[in-house]
DODODREN-45651 format. One record per residue: y, z, x of N, C-alpha, C in turn; chain; residue number from 1. Coordinates in Angstrom, 1 decimal, padded with zeros to 4 digits, always signed. Each point is the difference from the previous one (the first is absolute). Last residue first. Example, Ala and Ser with C-alpha at 12.3 -4.5 7.8 and 13.67 -1.06 7.14 Angstrom:
BEGIN
(pt (-002.2,+007.1,+012.8),(+001.1,+000.0,+000.9),(+001.1,+000.8,-000.8),"A",2),
(pt (-005.7,-000.1,+000.3),(+001.2,+000.0,-000.9),(+001.2,+000.0,+000.9),"A",1),
This chain:
BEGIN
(pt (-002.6,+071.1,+013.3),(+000.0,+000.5,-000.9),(+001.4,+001.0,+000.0),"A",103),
(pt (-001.7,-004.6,+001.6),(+000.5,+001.1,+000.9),(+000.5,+001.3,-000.6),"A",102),
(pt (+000.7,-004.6,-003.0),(-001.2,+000.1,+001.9),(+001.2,+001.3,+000.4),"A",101),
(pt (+000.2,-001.3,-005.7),(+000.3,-000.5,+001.7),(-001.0,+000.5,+001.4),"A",100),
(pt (+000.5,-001.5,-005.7),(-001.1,+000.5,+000.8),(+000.7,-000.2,+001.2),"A",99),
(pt (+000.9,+000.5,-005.7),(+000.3,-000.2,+001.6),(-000.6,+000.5,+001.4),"A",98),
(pt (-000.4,-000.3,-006.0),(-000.6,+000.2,+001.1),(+000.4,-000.6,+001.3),"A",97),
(pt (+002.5,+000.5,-005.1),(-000.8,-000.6,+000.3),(-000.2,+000.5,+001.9),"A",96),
(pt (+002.5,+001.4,-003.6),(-001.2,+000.5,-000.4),(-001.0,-000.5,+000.6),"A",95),
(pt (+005.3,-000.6,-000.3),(-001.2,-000.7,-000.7),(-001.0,+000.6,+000.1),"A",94),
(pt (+003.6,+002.2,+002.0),(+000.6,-000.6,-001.1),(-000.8,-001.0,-001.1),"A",93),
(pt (-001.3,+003.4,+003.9),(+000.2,+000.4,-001.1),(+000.5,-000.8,-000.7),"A",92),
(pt (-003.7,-001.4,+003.3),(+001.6,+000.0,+000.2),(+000.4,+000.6,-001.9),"A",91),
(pt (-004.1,+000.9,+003.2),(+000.1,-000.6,-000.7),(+001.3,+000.1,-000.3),"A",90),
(pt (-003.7,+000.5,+004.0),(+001.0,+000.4,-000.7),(+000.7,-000.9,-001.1),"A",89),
(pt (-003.5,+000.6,+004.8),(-000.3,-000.5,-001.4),(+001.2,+000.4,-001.2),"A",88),
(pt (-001.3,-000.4,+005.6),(+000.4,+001.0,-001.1),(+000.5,-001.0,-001.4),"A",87),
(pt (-003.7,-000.9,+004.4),(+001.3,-000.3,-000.8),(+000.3,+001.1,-000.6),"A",86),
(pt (-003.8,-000.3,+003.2),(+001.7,+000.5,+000.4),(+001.0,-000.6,-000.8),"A",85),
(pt (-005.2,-000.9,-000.1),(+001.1,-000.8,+000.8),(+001.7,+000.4,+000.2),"A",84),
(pt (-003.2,+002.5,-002.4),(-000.9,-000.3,+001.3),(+001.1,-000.7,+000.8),"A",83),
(pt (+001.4,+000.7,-004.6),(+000.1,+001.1,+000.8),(-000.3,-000.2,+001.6),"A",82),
(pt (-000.7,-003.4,-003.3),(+000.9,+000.2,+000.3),(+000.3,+000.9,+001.2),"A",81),
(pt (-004.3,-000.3,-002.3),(+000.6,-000.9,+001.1),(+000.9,-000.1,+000.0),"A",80),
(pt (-001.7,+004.8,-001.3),(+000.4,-001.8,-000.7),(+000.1,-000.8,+001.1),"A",79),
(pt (-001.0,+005.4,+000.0),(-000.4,-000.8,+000.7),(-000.1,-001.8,-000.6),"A",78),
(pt (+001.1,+003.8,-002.8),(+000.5,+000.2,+001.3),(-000.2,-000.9,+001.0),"A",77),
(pt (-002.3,-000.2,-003.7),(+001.9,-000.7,-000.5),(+000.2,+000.5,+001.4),"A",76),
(pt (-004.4,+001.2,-000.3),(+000.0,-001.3,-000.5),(+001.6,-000.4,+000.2),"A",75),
(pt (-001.6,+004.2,-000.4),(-000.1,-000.1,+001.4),(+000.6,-001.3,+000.3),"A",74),
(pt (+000.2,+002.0,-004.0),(+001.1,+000.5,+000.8),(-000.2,-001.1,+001.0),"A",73),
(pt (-003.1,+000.3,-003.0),(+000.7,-001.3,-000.2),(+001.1,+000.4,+000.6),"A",72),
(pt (-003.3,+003.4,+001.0),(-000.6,-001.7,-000.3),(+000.9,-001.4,-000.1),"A",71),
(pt (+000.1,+005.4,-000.2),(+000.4,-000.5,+000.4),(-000.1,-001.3,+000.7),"A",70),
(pt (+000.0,+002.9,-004.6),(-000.5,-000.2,+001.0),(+000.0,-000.9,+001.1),"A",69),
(pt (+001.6,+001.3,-004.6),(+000.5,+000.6,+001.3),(-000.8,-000.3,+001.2),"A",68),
(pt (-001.9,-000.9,-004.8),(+001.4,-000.9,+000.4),(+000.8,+000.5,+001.5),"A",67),
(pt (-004.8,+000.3,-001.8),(+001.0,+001.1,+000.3),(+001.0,-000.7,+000.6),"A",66),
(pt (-003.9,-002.5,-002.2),(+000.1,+001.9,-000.4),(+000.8,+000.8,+000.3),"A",65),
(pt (+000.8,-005.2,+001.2),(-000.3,+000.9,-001.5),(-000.6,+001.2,-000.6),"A",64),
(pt (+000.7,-001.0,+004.5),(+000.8,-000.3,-000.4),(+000.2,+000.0,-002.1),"A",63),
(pt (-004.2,+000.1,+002.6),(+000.9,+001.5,+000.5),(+001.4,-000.5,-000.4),"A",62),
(pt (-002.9,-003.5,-001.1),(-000.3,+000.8,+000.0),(+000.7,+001.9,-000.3),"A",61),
(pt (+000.4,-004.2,+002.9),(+000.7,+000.4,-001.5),(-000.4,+000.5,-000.6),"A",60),
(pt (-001.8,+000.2,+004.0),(+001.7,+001.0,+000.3),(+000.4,-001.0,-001.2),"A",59),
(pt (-004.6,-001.1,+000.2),(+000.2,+001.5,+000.2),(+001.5,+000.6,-000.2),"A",58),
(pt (-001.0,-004.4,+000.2),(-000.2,+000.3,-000.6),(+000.2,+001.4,-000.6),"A",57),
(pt (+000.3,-002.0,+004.4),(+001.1,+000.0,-001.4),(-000.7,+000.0,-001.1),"A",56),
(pt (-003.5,+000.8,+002.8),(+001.3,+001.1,+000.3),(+001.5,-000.5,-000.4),"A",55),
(pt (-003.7,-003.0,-000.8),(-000.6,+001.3,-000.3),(+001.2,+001.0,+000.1),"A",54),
(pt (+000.2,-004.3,+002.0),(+000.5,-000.1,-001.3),(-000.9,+001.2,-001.2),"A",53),
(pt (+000.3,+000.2,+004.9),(+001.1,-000.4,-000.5),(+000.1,-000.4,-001.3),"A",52),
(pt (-004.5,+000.3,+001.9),(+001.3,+001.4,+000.8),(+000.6,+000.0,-001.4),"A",51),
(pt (-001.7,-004.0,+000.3),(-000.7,+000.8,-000.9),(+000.3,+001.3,-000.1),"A",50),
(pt (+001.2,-003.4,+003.4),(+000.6,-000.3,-001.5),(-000.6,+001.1,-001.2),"A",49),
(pt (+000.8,+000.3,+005.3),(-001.2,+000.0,-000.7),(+000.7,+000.2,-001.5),"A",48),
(pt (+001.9,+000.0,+005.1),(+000.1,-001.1,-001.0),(-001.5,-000.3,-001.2),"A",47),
(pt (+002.4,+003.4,+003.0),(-001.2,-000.4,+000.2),(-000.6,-001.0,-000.5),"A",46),
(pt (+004.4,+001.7,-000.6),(-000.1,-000.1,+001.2),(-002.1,-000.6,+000.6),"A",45),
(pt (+001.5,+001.1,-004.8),(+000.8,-001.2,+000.5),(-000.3,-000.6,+001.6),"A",44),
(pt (-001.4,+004.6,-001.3),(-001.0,-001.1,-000.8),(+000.6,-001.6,+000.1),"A",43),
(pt (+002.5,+003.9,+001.2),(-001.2,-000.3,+001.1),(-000.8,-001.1,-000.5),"A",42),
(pt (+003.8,+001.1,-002.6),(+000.0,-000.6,+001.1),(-000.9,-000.1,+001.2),"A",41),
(pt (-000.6,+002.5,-004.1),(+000.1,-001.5,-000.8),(+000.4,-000.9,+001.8),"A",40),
(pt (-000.6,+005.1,-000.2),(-001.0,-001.1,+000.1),(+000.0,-001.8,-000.1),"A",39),
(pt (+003.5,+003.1,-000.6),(+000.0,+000.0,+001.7),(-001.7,-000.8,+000.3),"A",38),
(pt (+002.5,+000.8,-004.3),(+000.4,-001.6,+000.7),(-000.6,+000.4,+001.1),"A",37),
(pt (-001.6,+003.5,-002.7),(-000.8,-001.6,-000.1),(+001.0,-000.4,+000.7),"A",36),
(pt (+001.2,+003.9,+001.3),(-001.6,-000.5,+000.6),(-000.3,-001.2,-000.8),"A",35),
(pt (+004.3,+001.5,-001.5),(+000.2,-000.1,+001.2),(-001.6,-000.2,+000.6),"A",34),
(pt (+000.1,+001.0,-004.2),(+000.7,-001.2,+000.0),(+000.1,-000.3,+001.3),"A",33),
(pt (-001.6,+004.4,-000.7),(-000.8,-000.8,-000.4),(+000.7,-001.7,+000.1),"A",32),
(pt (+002.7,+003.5,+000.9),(-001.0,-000.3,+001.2),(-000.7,-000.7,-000.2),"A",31),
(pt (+002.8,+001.0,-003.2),(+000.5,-000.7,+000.8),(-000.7,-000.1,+001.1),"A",30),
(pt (-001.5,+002.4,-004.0),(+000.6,-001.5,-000.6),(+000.6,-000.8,+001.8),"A",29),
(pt (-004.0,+003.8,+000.5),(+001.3,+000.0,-001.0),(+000.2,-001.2,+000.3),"A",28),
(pt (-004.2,+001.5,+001.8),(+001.2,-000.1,+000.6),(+001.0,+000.1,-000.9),"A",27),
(pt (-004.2,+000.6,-001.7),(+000.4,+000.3,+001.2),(+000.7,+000.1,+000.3),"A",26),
(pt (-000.7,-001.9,-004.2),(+000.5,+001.2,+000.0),(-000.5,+000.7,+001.6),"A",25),
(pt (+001.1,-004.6,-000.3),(+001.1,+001.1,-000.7),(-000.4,+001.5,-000.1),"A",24),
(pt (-002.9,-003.2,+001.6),(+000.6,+000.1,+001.0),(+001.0,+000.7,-000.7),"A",23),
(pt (-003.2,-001.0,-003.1),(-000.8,+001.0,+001.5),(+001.1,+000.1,+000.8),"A",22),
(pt (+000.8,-002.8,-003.2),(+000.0,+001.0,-000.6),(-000.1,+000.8,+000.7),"A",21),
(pt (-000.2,-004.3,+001.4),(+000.6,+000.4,-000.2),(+001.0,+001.1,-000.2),"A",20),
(pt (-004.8,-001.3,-000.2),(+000.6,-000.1,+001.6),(+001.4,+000.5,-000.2),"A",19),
(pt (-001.9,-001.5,-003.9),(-000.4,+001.4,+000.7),(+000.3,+000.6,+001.7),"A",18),
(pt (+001.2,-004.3,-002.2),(+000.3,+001.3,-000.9),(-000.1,+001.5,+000.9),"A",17),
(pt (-002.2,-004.4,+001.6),(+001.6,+000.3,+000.2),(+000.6,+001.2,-000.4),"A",16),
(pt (-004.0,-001.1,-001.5),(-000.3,+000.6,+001.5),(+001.4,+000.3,+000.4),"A",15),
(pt (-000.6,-002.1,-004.0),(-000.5,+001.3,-000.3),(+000.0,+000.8,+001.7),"A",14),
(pt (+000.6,-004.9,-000.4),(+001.0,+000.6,-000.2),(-000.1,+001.7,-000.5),"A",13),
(pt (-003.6,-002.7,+001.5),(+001.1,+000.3,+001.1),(+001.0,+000.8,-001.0),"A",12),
(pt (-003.0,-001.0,-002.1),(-000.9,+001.2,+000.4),(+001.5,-000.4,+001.3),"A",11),
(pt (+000.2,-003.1,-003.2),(+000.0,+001.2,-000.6),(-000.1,+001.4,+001.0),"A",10),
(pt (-001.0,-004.5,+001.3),(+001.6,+000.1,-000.4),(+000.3,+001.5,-000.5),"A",9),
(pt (-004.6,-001.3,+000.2),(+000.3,+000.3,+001.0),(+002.1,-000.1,+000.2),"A",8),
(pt (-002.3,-001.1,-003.9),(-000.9,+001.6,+000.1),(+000.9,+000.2,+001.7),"A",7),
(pt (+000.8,-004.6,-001.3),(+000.4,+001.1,-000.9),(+000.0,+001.6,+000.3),"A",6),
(pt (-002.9,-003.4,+002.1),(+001.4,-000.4,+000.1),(+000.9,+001.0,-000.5),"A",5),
(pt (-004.0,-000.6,-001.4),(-000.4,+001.0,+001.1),(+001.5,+000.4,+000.3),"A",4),
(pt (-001.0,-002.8,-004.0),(+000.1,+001.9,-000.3),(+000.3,+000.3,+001.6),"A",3),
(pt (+001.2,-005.2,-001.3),(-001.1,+000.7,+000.6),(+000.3,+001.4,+000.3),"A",2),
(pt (+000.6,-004.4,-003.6),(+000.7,+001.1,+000.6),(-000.9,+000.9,+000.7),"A",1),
């Protein structure tokens, strides 16, 4: 088993934390959520795997310290459904999900 490996899992996820912590108590629960996705997409856009799996990290993070924040809003709003102009609706007699075109 190799300690470095370990030591170094450790010290990210302590960085996340803290990163985290630092953006709540600057910004508050919804800005802060709103700057990690807004990093988590440049880091996508730049395509640096390391960005990106640092800064989700970060917005769960912020999601488990402050459930209000705006992180997993951003996420449902923007579904592949939505993109493509479906409306998504569910029929009251079964419960089950209807999808037509043209919202």
């Amino acid at each position: 088993m190799q300690m470095t490996g370990l030591v170094e899992v450790f010290q990210e996820l302590t960085r996340m934390q803290s990163t985290a912590l630092r953006l709540l108590r600057e910004y508050g629960a919804v800005e802060a959520g709103k700057a990690a996705s807004r990093e988590q997409r440049d880091a996508r856009r730049a395509r640096s795997r390391k960005r990106f799996a640092f800064w989700s990290g970060v917005a769960a993070e912020l999601e488990k310290l402050a459930p209000d924040s705006a992180v997993g809003r951003v996420a449902k709003r923007n579904s592949p459904d939505e993109r493509r102009g479906h409306a998504i609706r569910t029929n009251p007699r079964d419960g089950r999900r209807n999808e037509r075109a043209g919202g």
